[in-house]
C-alpha positions in Angstrom: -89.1 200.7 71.3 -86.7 198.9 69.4 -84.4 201.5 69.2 -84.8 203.0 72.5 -83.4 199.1 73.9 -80.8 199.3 71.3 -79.4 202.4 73.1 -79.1 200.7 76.4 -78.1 197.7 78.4 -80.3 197.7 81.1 -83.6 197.9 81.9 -83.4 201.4 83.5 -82.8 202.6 80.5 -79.1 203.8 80.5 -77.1 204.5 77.5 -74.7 202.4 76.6 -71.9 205.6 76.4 -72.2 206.4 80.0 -70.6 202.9 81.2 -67.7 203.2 79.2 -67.3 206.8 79.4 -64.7 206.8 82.2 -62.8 204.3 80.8 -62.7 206.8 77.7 -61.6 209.6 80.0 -59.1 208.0 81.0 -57.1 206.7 78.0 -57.6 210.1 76.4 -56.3 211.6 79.1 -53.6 209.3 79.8 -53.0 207.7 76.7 -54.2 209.8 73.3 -53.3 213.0 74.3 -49.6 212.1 75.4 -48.9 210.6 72.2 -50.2 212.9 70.2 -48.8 215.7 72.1 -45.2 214.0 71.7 -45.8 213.7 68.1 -46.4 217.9 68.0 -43.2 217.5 70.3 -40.9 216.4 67.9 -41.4 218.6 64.6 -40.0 221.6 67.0 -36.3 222.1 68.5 -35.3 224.3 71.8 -32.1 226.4 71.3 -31.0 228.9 73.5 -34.8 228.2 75.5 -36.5 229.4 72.7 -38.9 226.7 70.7 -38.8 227.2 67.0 -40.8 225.2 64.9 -38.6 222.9 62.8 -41.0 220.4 60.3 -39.5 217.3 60.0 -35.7 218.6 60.6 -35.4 216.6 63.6 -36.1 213.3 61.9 -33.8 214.1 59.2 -30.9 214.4 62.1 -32.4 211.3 63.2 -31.6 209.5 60.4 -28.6 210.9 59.0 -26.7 212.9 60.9 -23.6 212.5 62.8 -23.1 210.6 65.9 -26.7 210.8 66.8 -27.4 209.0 63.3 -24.8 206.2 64.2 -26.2 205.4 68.0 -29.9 205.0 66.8 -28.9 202.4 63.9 -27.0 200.9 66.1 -29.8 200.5 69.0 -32.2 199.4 66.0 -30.3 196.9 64.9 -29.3 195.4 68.3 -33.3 195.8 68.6 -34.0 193.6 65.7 -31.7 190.8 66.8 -33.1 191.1 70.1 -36.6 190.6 68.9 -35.4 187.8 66.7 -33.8 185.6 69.7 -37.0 186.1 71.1 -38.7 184.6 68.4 -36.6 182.1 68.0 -36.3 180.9 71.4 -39.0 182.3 73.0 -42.0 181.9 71.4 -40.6 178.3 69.1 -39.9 176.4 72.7 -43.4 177.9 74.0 -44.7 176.2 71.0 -43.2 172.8 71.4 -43.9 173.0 75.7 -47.4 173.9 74.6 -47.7 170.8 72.3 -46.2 168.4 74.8 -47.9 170.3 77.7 -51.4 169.2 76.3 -50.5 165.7 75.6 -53.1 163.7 77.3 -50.9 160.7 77.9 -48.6 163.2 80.0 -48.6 162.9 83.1 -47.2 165.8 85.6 -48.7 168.3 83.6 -49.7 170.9 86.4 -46.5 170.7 87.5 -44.3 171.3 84.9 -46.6 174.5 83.5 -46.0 176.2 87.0 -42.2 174.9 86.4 -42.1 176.7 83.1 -44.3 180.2 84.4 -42.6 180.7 87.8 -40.0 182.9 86.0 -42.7 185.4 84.9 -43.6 186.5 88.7 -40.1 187.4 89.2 -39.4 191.2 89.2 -37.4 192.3 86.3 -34.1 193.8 88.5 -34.5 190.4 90.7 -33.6 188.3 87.8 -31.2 190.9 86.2 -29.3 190.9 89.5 -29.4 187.0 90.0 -28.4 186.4 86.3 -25.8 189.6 86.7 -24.0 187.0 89.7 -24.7 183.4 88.0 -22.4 185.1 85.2 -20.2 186.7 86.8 -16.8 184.5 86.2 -15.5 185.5 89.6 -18.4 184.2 91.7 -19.2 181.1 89.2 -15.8 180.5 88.0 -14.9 177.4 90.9 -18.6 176.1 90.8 -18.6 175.4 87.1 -14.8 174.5 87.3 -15.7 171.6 90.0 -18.1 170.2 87.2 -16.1 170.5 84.5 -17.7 173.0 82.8 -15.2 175.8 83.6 -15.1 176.9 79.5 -18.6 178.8 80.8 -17.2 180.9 83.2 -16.7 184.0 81.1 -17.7 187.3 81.2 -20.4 187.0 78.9 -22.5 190.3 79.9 -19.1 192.4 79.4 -17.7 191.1 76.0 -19.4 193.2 73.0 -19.8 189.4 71.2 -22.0 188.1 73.7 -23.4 190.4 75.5 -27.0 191.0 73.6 -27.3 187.3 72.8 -27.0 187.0 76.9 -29.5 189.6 78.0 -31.9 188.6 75.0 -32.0 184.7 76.4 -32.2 186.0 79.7 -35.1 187.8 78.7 -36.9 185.0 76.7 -36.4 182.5 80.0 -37.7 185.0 82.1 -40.9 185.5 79.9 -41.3 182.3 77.9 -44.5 180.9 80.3 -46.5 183.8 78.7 -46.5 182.1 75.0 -46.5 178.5 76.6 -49.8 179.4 78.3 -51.3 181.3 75.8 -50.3 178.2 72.9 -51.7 175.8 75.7 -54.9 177.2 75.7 -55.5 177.6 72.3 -54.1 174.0 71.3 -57.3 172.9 74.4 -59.6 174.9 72.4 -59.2 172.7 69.4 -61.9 170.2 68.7 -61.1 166.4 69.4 -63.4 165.2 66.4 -60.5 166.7 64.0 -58.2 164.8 66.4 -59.9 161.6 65.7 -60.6 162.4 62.1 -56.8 162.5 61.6 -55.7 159.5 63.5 -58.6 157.6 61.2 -56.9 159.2 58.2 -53.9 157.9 59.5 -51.9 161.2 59.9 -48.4 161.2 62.5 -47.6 163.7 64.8 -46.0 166.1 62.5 -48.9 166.0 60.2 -51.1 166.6 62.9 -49.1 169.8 64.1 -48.5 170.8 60.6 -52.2 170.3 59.6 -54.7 170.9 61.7 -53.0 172.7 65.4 -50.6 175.1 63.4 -53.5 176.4 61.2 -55.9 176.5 64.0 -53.7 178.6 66.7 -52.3 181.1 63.6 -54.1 184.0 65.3 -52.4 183.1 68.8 -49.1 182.6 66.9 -50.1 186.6 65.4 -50.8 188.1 68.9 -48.0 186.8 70.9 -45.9 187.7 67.6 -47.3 191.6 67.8 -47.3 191.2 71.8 -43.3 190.2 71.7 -42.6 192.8 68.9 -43.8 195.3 70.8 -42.4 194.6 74.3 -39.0 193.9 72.6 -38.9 197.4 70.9 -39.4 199.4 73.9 -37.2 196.8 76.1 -35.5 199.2 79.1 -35.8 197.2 82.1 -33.9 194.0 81.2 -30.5 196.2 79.8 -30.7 198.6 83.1 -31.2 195.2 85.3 -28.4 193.3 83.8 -26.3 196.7 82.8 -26.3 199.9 81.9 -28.4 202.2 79.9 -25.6 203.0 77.8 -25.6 200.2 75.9 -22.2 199.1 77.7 -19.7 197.1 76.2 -19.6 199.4 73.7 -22.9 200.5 72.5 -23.6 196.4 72.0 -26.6 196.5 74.1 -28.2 199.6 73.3 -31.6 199.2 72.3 -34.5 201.7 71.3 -35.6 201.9 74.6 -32.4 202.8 76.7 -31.3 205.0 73.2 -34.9 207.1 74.5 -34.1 207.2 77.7 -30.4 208.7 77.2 -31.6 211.2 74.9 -34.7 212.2 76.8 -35.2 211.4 79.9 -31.0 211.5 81.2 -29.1 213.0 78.5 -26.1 212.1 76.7 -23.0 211.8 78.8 -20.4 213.4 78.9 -23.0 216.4 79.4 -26.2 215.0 80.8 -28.5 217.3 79.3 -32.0 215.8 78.4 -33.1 216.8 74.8 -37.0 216.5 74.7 -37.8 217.0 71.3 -35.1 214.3 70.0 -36.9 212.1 72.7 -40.0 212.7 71.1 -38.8 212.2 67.7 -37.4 208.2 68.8 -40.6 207.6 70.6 -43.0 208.3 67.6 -41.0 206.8 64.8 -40.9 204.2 67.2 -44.7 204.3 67.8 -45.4 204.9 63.8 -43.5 201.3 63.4 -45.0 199.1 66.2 -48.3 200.1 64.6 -47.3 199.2 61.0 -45.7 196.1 62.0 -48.3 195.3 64.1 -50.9 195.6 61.7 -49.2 194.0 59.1 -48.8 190.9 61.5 -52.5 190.8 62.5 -54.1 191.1 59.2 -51.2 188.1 57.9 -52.0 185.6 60.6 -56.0 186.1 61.5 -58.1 183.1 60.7 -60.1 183.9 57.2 -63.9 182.4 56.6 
């Protein structure tokens, strides 16, 4: 009887497999199976429309070989600083707006979390197009030189200095009230008794944060670490909204993402022909990484009993 109830979760008697069966249909179909199929993709090459199996050929090109070589180094190391801002200015000023944000001696505090998530219900090419203008020198250029601030108006999305620093802290205002939310609740999930525990103790603020919230929120710290790796690695929309996919000026804002979609999807100018396997060959070292990373993250910042 036991195990009979241990197969289901109802009292008709159901297994448990048929509820989630669909749901299991559906990401093999739509998930597992792509992947893996553009894994098989990539260890074979098209030449002359014939398919030729090829091993690992096309990740040795990948790697090391000419021009193709150059661009995804390039796009992986504009990647990493990307990802890097983030962390920096993203996910460190979520932090400190969670920590005020949850002051109880704050008043306003409704108000300035929808202040700080408003951004993230703006569509990606809205805020690409509105920044693309706010930048732009020749519609900005009067307004900031009536304030006195007319050093700014440059053109900082077309100079190969500044341009990835600009979309990467475009990017991080756009999606910063993710991580202040998600810091938010896990700082209210904290217990006041260790609150009061440390003001008996006599602890300041900065022993309290260091102590006893930073410990506490370390998995939310890993999650929205993996969740910002992950977005940042396959960025696209932010570099088409605010640019171009090829990585104009100069290659100094290709990422990963529109270094895929050239390759793949649109092909390499000048002759736009679409290489599939290559494409596949990006998207799973790519995968193969975000899972490594991702795991190494998680198992470094989960809470151990």
């Amino acid at each position: 009887m036991n195990r009979k109830k241990s197969r289901s979760i109802d009292q008709n008697g159901i297994p448990w497999v048929w509820y989630i069966l669909p749901a299991l249909l559906i990401y093999v179909v739509f998930m597992a199976y792509p992947l893996l199929d553009s894994m098989r993709l990539s260890l074979y090459r098209t030449e002359a429309g014939v398919r030729s199996f090829v091993w690992l050929s096309n990740y040795i090109e990948l790697f090391t070989r000419g021009e193709l070589a150059v661009r995804y180094w390039g796009a992986f190391r504009n990647t990493t600083v990307f990802f890097i801002i983030h962390m920096i200015v993203q996910n460190m000023l979520g932090i400190m707006f969670a920590v005020i944000l949850t002051n109880p001696k704050m008043r306003g505090r409704k108000v300035y979390q929808t202040v700080i998530f408003i951004p993230t219900t703006f569509a990606v090419l809205v805020t690409g197009y509105l920044w693309k203008l706010l930048l732009n020198p020749i519609w900005s250029g009067d307004f900031l030189g009536n304030l006195g601030l007319g050093f700014l108006a440059q053109p900082w999305l077309g100079q190969e200095s500044t341009a990835l620093p600009t979309v990467a802290l475009i990017s991080s205002w756009q999606w910063m009230g993710i991580p202040t939310m998600m810091f938010v609740a896990a700082l209210q999930g904290i217990s006041d008794d260790l609150y009061e525990a440390a003001d008996i103790e006599g602890a300041n603020g900065w022993q309290l944060f260091r102590y006893i919230k930073l410990p506490l929120i370390m998995p939310v710290v890993g999650m929205i670490t993996i969740l910002t790796f992950v977005n940042n690695f396959n960025a696209f929309d932010i570099v088409f909204a605010t640019g171009t996919v090829n990585g104009a000026p100069a290659y100094s804002v290709d990422l990963l993402g529109t270094l895929f979609y050239r390759i793949g999807i649109a092909g390499q100018h000048p002759v736009a022909i679409p290489n599939p396997d290559m494409g596949a060959t990006i998207a799973t070292v790519t995968f193969i990484m975000l899972a490594v990373v991702s795991l190494f993250i998680l198992n470094k910042t989960r809470t151990r009993g």
